[in-house]
C-alpha positions as CSV (number, residue, x, y, z in Angstrom):
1,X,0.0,0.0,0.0
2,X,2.7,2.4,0.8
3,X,6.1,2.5,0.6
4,X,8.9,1.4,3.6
5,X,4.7,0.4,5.1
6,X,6.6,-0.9,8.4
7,X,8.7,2.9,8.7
8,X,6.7,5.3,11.3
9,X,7.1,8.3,8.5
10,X,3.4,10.5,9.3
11,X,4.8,12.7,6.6
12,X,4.4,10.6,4.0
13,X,0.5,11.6,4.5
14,X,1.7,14.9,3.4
15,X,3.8,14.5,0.8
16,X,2.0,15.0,-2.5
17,X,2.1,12.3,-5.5
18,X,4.0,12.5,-8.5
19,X,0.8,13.1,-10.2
20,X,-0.6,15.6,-8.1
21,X,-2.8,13.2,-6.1
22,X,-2.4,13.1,-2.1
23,X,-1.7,9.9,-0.5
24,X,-4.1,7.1,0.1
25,X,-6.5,8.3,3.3
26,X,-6.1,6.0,5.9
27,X,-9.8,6.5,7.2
28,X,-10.6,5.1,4.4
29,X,-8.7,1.7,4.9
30,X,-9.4,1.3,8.6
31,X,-13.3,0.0,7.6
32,X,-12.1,-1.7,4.8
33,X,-13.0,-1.5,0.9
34,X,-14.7,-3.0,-1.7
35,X,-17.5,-5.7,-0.8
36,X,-16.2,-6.2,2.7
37,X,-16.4,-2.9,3.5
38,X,-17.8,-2.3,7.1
39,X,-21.7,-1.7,7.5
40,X,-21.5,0.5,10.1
41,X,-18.6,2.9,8.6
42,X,-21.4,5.9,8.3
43,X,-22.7,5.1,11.8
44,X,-19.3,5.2,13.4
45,X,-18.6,8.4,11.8
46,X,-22.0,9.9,13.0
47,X,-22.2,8.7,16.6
48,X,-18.3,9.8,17.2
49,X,-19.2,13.5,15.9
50,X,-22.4,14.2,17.8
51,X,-20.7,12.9,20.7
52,X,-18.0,15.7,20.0
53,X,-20.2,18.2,19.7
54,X,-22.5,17.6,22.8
55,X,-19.0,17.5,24.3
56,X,-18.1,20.6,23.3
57,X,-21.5,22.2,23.3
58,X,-22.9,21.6,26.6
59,X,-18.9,22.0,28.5
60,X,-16.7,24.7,29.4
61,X,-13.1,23.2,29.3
62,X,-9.9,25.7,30.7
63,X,-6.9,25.6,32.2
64,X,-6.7,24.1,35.0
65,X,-5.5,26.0,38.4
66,X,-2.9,25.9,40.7
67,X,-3.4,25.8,44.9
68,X,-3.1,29.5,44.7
69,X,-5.9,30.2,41.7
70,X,-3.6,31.0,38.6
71,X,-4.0,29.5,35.2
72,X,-1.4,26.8,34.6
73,X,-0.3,27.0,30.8
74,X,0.6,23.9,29.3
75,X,3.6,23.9,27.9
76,X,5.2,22.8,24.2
77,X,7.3,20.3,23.5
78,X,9.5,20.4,20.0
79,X,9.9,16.8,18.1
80,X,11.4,15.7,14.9
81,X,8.9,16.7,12.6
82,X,9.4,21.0,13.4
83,X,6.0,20.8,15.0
84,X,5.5,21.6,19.1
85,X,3.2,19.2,20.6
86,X,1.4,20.2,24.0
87,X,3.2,17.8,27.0
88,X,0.9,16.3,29.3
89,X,-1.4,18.5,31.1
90,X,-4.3,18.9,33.1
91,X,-7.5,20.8,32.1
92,X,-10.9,21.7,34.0
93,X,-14.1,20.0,32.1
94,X,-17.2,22.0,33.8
95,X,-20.6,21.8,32.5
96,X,-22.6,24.9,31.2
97,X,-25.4,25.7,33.1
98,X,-27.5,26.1,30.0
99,X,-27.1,22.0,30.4
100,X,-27.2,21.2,33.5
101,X,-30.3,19.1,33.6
102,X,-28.7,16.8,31.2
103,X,-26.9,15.1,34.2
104,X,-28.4,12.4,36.3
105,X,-27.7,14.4,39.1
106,X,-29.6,17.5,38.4
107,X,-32.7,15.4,37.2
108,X,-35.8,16.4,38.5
109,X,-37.7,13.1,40.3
């Protein structure tokens, strides 16, 4: 499928064809292709984005805070590719009030 397959090379995703083409996607590979393609490729797809966007619509996620109330900012990490990638951190995930009865815990009974 690709050249050097076995190499860890993510750039090769960027790397433009001879002809102009990009590379292969690999969504496309991970449900298959053809006649055994995967049934439920369009389902996946569907329940992973609403579940991203009630994530993000009904939460607040920040910084999270030191003991004395100040933001922490995450920091960057360089790697071999001339990108900075964020290191570990830790974020606050609080839900909006706007969506607060979506909890179990705010449910009226």
């Amino acid at each position: 499928m690709y050249p050097e397959s076995e190499t860890f090379r993510p750039e090769r995703f960027d790397e433009v064809g001879p002809d102009g083409q990009l590379p292969l996607d690999p969504h496309k590979f991970s449900f298959g292709m053809g006649r055994r393609i995967c049934p439920g490729q369009d389902f996946a797809d569907m329940v992973l984005f609403s579940n991203i966007v009630l994530f993000l619509a009904t939460t607040t996620v920040s910084k999270s805070l030191d003991a004395e109330g100040n933001e922490i900012t995450p920091t960057t990490i360089p790697n071999s590719l001339k990108q900075r990638n964020p290191s570990p951190f830790k974020c606050r995930v609080e839900v909006r009030p706007a969506a607060a009865f979506l909890t179990d815990d705010n449910q009226t009974k």
